[in-house]
C-alpha positions, -999 to 999 in steps of 0.1 A, spaced: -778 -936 218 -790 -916 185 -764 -894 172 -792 -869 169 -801 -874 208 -761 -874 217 -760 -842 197 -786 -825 215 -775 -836 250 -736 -827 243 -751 -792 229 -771 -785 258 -742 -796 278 -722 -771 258 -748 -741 264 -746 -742 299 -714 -745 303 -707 -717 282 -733 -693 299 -712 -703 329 -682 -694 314 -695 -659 299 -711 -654 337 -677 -658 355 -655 -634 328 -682 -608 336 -674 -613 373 -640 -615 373 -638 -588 346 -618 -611 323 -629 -605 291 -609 -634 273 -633 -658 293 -664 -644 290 -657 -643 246 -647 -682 254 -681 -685 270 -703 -668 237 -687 -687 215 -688 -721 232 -726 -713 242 -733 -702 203 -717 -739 191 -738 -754 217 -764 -743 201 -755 -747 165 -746 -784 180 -778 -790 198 -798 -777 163 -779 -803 143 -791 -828 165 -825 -819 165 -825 -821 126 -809 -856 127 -840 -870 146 -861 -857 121 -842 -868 91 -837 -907 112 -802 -904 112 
């Protein structure tokens, strides 16, 4: 697989998880794991934006 494509996947894969994250501190009032969640969500993204450069670039 691309690196570009494994990026994207793996930063997707990062997004949810962290929405998931930032979803249960919310619920369980823990604040420590719903700023876990944003900032694992935000490199997701970051993550999944690299990748989507790499395609175009061919790398």
């Amino acid at each position: 697989m691309k690196s570009g494509i494994r990026n994207q996947v793996e930063g997707k894969f990062h997004k949810v998880k962290g929405a998931l994250r930032e979803i249960a501190g919310k619920l369980g009032m823990k604040p420590d794991l719903k700023a876990k969640g944003k900032d694992e969500k935000i490199a997701g993204e970051v993550q999944e934006k690299i990748g989507q450069v790499e395609n175009v670039l061919g790398k």
